[in-house]
C-alpha positions in Angstrom: 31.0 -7.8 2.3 30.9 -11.6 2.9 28.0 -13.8 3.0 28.5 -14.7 6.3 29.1 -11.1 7.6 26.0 -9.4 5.7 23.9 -12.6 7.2 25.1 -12.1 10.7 24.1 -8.0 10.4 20.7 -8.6 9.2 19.9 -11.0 11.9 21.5 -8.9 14.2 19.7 -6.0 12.8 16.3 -7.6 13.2 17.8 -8.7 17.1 18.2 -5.3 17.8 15.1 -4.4 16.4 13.2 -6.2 18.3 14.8 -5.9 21.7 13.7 -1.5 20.9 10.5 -3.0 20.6 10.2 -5.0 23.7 11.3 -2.3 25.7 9.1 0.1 24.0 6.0 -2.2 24.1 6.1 -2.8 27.9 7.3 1.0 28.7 3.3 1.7 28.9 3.5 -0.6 32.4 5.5 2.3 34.0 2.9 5.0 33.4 0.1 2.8 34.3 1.1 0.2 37.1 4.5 1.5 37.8 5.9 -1.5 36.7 9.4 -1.9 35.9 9.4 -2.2 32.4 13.1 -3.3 32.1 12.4 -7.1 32.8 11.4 -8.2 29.7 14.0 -6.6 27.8 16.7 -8.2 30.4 15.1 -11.4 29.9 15.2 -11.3 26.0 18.9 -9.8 26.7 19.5 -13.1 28.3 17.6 -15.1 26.0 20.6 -13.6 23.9 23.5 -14.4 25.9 22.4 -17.9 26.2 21.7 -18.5 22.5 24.9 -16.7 20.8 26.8 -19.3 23.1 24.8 -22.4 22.5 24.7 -21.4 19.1 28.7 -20.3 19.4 28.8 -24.4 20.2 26.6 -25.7 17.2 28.4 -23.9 14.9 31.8 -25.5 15.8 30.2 -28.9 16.3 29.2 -28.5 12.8 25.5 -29.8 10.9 27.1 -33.4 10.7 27.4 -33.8 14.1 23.5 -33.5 14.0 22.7 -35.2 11.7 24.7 -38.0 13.1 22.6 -37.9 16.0 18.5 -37.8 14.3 17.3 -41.2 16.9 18.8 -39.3 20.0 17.3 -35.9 19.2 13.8 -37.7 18.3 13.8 -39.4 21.9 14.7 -36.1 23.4 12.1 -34.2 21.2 9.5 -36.8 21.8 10.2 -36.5 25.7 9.8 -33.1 25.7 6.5 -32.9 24.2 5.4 -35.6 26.5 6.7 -33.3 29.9 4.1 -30.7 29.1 1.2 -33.4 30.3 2.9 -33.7 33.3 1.5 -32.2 36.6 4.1 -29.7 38.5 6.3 -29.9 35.5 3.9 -29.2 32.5 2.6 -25.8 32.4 -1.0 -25.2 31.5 -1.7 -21.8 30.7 -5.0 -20.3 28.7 -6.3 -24.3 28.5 -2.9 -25.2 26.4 0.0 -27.4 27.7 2.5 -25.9 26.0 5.4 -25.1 28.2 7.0 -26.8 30.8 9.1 -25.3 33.9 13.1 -25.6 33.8 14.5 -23.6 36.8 11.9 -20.7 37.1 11.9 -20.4 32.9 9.2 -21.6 30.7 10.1 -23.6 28.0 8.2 -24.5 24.7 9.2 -27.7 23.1 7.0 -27.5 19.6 9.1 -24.5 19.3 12.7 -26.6 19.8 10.7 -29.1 17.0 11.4 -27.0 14.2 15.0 -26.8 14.7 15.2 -30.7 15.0 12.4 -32.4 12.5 14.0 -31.4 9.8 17.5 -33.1 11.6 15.3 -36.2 12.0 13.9 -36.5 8.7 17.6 -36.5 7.1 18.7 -39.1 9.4 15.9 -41.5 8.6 16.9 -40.7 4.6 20.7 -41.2 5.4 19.7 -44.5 7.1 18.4 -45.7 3.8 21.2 -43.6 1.3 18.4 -41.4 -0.3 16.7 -44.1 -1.3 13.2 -44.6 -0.4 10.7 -47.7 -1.4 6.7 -47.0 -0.4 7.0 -49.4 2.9 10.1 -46.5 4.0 7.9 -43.8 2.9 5.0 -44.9 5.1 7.3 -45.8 8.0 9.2 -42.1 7.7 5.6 -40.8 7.7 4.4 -42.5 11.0 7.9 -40.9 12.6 7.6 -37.7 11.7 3.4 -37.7 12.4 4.2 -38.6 15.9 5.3 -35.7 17.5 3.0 -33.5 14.8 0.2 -35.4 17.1 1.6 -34.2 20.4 1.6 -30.6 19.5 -1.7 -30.8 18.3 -2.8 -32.2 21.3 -1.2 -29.3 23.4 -2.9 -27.6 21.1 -0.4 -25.8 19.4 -1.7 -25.8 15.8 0.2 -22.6 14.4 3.4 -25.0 14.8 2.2 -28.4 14.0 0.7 -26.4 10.8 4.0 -24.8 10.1 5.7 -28.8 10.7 3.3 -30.2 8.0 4.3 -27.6 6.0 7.9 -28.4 6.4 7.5 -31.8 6.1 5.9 -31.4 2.4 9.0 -29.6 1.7 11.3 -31.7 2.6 9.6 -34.8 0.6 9.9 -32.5 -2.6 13.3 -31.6 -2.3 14.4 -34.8 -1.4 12.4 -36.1 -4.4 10.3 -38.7 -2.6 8.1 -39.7 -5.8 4.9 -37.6 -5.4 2.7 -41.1 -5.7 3.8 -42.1 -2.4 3.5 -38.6 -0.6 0.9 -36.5 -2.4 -2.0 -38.5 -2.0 -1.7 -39.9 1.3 -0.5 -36.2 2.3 -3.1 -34.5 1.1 -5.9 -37.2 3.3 -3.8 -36.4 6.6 -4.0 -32.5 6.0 -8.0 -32.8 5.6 -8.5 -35.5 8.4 -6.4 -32.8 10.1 -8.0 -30.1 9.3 -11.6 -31.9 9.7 -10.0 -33.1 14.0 -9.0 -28.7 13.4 -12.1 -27.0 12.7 -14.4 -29.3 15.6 -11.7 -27.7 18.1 -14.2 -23.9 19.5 -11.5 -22.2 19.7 -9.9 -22.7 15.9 -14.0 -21.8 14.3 -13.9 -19.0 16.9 -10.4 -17.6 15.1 -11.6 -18.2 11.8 -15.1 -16.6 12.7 -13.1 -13.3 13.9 -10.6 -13.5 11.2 -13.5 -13.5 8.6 -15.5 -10.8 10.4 -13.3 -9.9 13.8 -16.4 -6.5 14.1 -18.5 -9.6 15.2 -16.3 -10.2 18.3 -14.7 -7.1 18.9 -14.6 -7.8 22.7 -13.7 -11.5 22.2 -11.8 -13.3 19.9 -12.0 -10.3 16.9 -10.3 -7.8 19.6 -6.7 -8.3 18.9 -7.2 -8.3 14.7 -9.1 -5.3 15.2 -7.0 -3.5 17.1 -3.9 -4.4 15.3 -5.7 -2.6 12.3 -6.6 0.0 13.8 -2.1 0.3 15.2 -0.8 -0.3 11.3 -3.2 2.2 10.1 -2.4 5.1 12.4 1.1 4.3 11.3 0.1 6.1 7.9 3.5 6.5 6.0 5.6 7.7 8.3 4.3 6.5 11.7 3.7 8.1 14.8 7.1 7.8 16.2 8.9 6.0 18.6 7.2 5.7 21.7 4.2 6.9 20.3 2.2 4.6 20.2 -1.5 4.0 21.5 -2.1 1.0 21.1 0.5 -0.8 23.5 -1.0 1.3 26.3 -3.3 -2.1 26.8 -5.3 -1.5 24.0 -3.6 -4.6 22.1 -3.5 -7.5 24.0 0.1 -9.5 23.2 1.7 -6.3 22.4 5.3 -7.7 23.0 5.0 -10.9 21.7 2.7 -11.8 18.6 1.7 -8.6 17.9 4.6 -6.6 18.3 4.8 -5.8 14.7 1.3 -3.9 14.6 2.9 -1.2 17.1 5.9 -1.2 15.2 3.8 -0.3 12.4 2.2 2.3 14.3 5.5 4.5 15.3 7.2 3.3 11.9 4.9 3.5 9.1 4.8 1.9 5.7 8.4 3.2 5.8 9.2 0.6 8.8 7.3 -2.1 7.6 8.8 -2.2 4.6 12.6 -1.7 6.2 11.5 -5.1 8.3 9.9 -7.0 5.0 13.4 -6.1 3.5 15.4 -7.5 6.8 13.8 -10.5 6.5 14.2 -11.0 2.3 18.2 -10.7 2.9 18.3 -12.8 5.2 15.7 -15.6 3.2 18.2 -14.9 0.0 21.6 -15.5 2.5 20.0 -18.6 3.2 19.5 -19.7 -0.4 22.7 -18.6 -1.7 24.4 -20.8 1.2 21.9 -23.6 0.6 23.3 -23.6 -3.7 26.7 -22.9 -2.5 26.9 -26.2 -0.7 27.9 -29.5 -2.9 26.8 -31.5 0.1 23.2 -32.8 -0.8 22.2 -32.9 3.1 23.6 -29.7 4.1 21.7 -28.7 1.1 18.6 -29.4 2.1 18.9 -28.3 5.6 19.8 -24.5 4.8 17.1 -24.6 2.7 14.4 -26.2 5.2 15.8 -23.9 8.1 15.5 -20.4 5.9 12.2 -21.4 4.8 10.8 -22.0 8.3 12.2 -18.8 9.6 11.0 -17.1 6.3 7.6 -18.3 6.3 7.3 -18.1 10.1 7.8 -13.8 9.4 5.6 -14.7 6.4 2.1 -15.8 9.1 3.3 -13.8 11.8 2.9 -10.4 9.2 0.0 -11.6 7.5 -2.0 -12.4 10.7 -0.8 -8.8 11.9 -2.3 -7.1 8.3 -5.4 -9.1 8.6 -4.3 -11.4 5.7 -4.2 -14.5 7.9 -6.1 -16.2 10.8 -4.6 -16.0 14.1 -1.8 -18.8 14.8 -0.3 -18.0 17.9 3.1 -17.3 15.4 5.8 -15.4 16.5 8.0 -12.6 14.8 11.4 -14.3 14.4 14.1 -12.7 16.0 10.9 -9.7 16.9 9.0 -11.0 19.5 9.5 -11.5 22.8 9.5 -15.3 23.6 12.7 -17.4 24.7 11.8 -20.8 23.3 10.9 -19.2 19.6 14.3 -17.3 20.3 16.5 -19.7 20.8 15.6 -21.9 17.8 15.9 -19.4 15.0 19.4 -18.7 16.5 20.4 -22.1 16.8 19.3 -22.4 13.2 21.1 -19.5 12.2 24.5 -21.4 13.6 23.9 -24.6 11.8 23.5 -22.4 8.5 26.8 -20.9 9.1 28.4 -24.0 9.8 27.5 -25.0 6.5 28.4 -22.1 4.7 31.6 -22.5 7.2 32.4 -26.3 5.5 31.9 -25.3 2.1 33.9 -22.7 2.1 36.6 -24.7 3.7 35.9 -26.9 0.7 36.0 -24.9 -1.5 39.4 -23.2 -0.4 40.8 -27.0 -0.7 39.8 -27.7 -4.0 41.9 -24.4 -5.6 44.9 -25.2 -3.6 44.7 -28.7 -5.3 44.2 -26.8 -8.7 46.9 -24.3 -7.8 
């Protein structure tokens, strides 16, 4: 089977997946409101639809096109984040302006930022032709801190952590000498951290996450709980549609922590099925990402399968318990439109690539031939 083929099914396979789940996780609104519990999974369905044909039109335009266009897409990112502060078009829900209102739909732009910083950051290096004196360094660094401040603002740190994160990567695999980045890297994470921990609610995670029997009403309620789902899962599970925990128990049930009730009606046996889903689909990425010749197409196949990698990577360890709670989605799991679209849109830009080289590559035997 093809690389692209084999990447498609096991995106498709965690898709499908997931829309079970969403159904499955809001069935318990029937028994108990009479709620129809179909409108969530038409939703995702649509969140579907929508992306396979935006994503249909990235894929032809092809990851130069992007990368052509870094200023415009900052502008447009930095816009965005700055609509979520404003009144009747911002969205301010639990304290956090995070979404904004497009036609009846929420949208989250921090979520949209992950698909285009890394776009941004290789524009600003094309700029300069890969090569970068301290004075660039510091300028790239004030660019890309920007819209990291907005979302930390909203607050939204499980993104603007998972941005930092990306941004460190992308200096090391761009080889940005680790004088100018390391350092001065390593003061913004603590100053960040430091502006992190005097936020209530980030000590109030960390506090449940360290002991969430302390809180079991409050903030500890949803670690606990998800515990409690992944260990009635035992080996096997439950079943499907089993489940006790989605019956209200667990709060975000469908969205962040969809994978603890999958857990519960699937076992270690599931679990392990998903972990698997999302290792093909990390090692598709890399094997496109050292197929490529192109150094930028390089980089971003590599920087796109390792957010959606280590985005399944928090979302499963805050699930087991291993993590703090982030507010991290499942990719391709949970139920959430702006997370959605992304992670498809980035799964089109990585076919693209793997598209061009192997048009490349095609060219270079008939020229040996």
């Amino acid at each position: 089977m093809r690389i692209t083929q084999l990447f498609i099914l096991t995106a498709t396979s965690l898709i499908c997946l997931g829309l079970l789940m969403v159904f499955n996780t809001t069935s318990a609104e029937i028994i108990e409101l009479g709620a129809p519990s179909f409108y969530p999974l038409l939703k995702q369905v649509l969140y579907i639809i929508f992306g396979v044909g935006v994503g249909t039109i990235f894929y032809r335009l092809g990851y130069e096109f992007f990368l052509q266009r870094g200023r415009e897409i900052y502008i447009l990112s930095i816009a965005l984040l700055l609509l979520v502060f404003v009144p009747k078009i911002g969205l301010c829900i639990n304290g956090s302006h995070r979404w904004i209102n497009v036609l009846g739909l929420s949208l989250q732009p921090s979520e949209f930022m992950k698909l285009g910083f890394p776009i941004i950051y290789l524009y600003l290096l094309k700029r300069v032709s890969g090569k970068v004196s301290f004075f660039t360094f510091c300028l790239f660094q004030v660019i890309l801190l920007v819209p990291i401040c907005l979302i930390l603002i909203e607050p939204d740190n499980g993104t603007a952590f998972i941005l930092i994160v990306t941004m460190i990567l992308l200096y090391f695999i761009t080889k940005i000498k680790l004088r100018y980045w390391l350092i001065p890297t390593g003061i913004a994470m603590v100053a960040l951290l430091s502006a992190a921990l005097s936020m209530p609610h980030v000590t109030a995670r960390i506090t449940s996450y360290l002991n969430p029997e302390k809180d079991i009403l409050g903030k500890g309620h949803q670690a606990y709980q998800a515990k409690i789902a992944a260990g009635c899962g035992s080996f096997l599970g439950r079943g499907l549609g089993e489940s006790m925990q989605k019956y209200h128990y667990l709060p975000e049930a469908r969205s962040d922590y969809i994978a603890a009730i999958y857990a519960e009606e699937f076992g270690f046996v599931g679990i392990s099925l998903l972990v698997s889903l999302y290792t093909i689909l990390a090692s598709l990425g890399f094997v496109i990402a050292f197929r490529t010749k192109d150094d930028y197409a390089h980089y971003l196949v590599v920087t796109y399968t390792f957010i959606i990698a280590f985005g399944a990577f928090l979302n499963l360890g805050i699930v087991s318990g291993m993590l703090p709670s982030k507010g991290t989605n499942l990719p391709f799991f949970s139920l959430g439109g702006s997370s959605f679209l992304s992670n498809l849109f980035m799964v089109a830009i990585i076919l693209s690539i793997h598209k061009s080289t192997v048009l490349k590559e095609k060219k270079v035997r008939r020229r040996v031939e």
